[in-house]
Backbone as CSV, one residue per row, in Angstrom:
resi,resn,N_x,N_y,N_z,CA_x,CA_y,CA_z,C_x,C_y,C_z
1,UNK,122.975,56.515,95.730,122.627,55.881,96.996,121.880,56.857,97.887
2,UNK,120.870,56.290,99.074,119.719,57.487,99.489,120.196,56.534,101.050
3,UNK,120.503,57.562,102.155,120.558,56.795,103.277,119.739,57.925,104.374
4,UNK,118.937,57.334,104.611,117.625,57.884,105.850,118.243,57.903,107.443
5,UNK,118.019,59.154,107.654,118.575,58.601,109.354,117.855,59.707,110.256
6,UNK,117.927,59.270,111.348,117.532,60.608,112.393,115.995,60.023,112.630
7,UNK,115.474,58.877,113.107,114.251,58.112,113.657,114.789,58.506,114.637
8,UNK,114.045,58.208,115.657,113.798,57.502,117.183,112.496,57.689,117.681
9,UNK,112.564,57.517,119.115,110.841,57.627,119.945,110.838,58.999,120.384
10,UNK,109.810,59.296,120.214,109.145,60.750,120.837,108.111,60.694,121.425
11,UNK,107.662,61.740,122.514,106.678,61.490,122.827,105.753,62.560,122.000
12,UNK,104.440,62.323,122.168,103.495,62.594,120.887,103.726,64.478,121.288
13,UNK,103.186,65.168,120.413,104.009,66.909,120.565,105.522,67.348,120.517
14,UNK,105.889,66.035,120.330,107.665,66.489,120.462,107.819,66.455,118.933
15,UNK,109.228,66.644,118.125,109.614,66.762,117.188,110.880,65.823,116.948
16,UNK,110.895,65.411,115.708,112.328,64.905,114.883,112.350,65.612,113.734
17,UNK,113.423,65.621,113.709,114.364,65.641,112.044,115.152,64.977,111.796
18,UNK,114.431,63.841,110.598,114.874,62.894,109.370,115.753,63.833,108.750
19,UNK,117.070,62.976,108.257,118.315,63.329,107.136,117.894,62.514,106.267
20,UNK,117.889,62.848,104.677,118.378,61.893,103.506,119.760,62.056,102.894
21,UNK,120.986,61.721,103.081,122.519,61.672,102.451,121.504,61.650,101.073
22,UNK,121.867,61.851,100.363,121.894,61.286,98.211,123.360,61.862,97.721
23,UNK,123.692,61.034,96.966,124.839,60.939,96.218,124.586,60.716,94.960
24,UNK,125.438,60.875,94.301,125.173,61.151,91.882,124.745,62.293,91.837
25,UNK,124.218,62.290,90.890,123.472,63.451,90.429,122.440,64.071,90.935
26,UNK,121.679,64.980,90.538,120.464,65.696,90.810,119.566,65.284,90.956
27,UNK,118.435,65.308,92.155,117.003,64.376,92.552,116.169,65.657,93.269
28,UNK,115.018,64.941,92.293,113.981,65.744,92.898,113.546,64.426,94.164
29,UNK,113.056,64.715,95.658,112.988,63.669,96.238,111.972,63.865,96.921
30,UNK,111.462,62.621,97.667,110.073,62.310,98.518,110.351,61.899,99.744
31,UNK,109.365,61.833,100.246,109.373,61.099,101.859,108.015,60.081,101.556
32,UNK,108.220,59.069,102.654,107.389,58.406,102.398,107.023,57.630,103.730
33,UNK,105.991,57.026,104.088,106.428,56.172,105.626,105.061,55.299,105.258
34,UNK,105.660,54.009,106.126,104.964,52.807,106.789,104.684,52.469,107.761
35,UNK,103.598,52.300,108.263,103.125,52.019,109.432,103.339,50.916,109.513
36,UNK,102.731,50.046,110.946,102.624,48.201,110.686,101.071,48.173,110.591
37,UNK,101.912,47.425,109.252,100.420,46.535,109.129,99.376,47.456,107.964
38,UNK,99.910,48.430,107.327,100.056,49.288,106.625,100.348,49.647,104.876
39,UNK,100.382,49.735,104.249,100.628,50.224,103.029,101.596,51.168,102.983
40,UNK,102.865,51.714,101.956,103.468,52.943,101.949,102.514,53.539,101.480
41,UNK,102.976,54.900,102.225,102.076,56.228,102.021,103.155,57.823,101.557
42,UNK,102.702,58.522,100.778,103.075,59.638,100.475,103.351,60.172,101.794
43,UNK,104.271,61.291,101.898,104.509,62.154,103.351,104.740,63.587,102.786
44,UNK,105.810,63.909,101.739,106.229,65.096,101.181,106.923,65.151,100.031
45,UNK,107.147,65.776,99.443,107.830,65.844,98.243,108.816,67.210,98.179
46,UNK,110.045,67.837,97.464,110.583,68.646,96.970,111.167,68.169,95.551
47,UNK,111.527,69.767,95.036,111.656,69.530,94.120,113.786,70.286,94.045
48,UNK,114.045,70.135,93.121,115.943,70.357,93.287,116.110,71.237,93.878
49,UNK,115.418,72.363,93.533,115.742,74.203,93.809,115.298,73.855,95.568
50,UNK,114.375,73.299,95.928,113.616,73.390,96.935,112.412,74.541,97.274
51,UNK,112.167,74.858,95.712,111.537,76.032,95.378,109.954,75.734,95.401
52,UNK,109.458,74.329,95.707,108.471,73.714,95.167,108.185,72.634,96.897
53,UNK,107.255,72.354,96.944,107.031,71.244,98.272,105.370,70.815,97.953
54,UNK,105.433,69.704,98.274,104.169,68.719,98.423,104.092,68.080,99.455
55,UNK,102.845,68.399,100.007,102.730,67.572,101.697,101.307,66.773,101.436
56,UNK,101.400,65.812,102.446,99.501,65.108,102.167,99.055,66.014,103.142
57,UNK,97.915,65.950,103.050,97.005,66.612,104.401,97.249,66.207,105.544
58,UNK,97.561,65.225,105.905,97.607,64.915,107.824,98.791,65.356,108.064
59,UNK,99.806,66.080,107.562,101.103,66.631,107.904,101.067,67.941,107.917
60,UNK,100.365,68.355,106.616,100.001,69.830,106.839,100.607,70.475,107.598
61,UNK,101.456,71.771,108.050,101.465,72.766,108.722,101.975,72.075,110.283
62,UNK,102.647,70.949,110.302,102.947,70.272,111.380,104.483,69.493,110.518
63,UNK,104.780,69.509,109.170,106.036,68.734,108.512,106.249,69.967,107.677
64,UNK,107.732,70.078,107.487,108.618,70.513,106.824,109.645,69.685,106.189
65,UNK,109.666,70.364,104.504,110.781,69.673,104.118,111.723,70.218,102.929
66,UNK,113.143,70.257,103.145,113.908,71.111,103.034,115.050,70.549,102.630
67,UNK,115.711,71.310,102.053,117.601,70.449,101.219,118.810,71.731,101.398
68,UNK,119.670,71.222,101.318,120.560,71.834,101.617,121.619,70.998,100.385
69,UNK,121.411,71.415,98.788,122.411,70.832,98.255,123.673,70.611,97.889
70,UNK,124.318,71.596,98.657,125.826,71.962,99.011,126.064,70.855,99.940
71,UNK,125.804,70.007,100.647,125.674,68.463,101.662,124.516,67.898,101.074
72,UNK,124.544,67.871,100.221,123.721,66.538,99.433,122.929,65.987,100.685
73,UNK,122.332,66.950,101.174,121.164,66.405,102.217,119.706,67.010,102.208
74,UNK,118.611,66.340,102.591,117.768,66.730,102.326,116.605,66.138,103.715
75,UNK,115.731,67.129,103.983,115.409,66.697,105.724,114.443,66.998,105.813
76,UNK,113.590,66.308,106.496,111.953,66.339,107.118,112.342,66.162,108.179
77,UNK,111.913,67.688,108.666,111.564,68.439,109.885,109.632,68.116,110.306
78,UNK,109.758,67.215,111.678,108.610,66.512,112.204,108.258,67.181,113.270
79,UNK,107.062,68.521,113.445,106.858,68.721,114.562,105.402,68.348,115.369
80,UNK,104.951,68.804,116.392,103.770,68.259,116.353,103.284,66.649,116.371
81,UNK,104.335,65.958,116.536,104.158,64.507,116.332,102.789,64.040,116.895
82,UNK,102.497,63.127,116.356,101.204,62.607,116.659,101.789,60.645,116.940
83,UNK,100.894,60.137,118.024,101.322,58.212,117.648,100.568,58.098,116.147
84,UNK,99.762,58.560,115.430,99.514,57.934,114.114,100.752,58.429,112.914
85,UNK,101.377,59.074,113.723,103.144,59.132,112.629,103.931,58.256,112.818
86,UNK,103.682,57.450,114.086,104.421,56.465,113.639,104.862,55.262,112.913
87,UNK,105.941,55.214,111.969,106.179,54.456,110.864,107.507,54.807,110.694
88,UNK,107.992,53.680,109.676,109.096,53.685,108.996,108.969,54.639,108.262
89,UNK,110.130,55.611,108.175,110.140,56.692,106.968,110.952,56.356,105.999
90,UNK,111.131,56.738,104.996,111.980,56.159,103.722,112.377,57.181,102.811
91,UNK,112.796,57.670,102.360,113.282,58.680,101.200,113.667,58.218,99.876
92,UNK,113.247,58.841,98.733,113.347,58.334,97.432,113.574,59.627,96.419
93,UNK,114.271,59.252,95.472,114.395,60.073,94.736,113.919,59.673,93.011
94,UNK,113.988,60.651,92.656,113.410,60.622,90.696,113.685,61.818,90.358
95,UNK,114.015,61.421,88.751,114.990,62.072,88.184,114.271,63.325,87.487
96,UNK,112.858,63.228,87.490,111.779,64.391,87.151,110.939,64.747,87.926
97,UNK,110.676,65.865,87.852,109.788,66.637,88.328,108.213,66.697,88.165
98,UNK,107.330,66.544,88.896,105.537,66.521,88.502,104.961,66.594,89.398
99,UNK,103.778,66.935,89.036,102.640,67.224,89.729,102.402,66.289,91.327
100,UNK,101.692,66.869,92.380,101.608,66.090,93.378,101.044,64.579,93.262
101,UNK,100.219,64.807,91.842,99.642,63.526,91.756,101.100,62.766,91.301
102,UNK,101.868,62.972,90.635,102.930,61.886,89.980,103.963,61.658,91.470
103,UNK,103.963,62.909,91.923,105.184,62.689,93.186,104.818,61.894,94.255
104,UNK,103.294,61.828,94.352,102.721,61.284,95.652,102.730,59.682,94.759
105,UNK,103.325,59.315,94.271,102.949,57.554,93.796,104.225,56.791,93.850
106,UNK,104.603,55.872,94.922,105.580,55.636,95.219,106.221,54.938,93.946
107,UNK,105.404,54.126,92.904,106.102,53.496,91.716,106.775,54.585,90.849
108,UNK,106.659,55.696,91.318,107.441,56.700,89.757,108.500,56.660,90.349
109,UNK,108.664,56.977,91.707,110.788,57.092,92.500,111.711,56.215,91.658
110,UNK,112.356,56.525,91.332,113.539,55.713,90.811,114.645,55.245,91.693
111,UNK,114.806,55.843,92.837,115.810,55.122,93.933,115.078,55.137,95.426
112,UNK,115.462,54.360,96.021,115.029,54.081,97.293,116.298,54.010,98.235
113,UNK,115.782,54.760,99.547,116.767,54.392,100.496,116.327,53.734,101.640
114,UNK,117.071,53.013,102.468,116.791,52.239,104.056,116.382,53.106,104.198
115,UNK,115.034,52.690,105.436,114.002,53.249,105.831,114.274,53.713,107.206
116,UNK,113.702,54.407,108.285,114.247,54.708,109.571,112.767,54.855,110.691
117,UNK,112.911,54.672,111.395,112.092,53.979,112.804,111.610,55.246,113.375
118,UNK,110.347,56.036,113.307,109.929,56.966,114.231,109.056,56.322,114.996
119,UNK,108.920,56.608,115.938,107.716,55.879,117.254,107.583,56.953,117.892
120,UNK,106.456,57.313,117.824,105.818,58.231,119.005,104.678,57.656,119.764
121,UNK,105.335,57.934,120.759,104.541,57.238,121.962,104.539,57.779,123.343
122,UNK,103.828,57.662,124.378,104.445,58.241,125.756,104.295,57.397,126.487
């Protein structure tokens, strides 16, 4: 089970940090978000160790993302917010490891969790 939390409104330059809970076994996991009116889109990727990270370009050097697997948690750190971040974020996990091209494609995740509400706005 993958449960997303830690949305709310910001104003644009401010920051959040998204939680993903995961429970079972071992996941390499993603972030992902929806805008309205939108398509899902790639956001970040890690890999188990947290030795490994994949970001798209418009996050670049403004998102972090990080696990702590002793609390089966795993967190995108949002700074720099921009209003075009705002979207539903979602977290997913899969049970292998690959290239940014395989991690960035939301059909390879094998689990999905409820999604969570960022709005940046002022």
């Amino acid at each position: 089970q993958l449960q997303a939390s830690g949305g709310g409104e910001v104003q644009p330059g401010g920051s959040l940090r998204l939680s993903c809970a995961v429970s079972g076994r071992t996941f390499h996991m993603g972030w992902f978000r929806q805008a309205p009116g939108k398509e899902r889109e790639f956001v970040a990727a890690i890999n188990w160790s947290g030795s490994i990270t994949y970001f798209t370009d418009s996050v670049k050097g403004r998102f972090t993302v990080s696990r702590d697997n002793a609390k089966n948690t795993v967190y995108l750190q949002m700074n720099s917010l921009k209003p075009e971040d705002t979207a539903v974020y979602y977290c997913a996990a899969r049970r292998n490891w690959g290239s940014k091209g395989i991690m960035g494609v939301l059909n390879n995740y094998d689990y999905w969790g409820l999604g969570t509400l960022v709005t940046v706005s002022s």
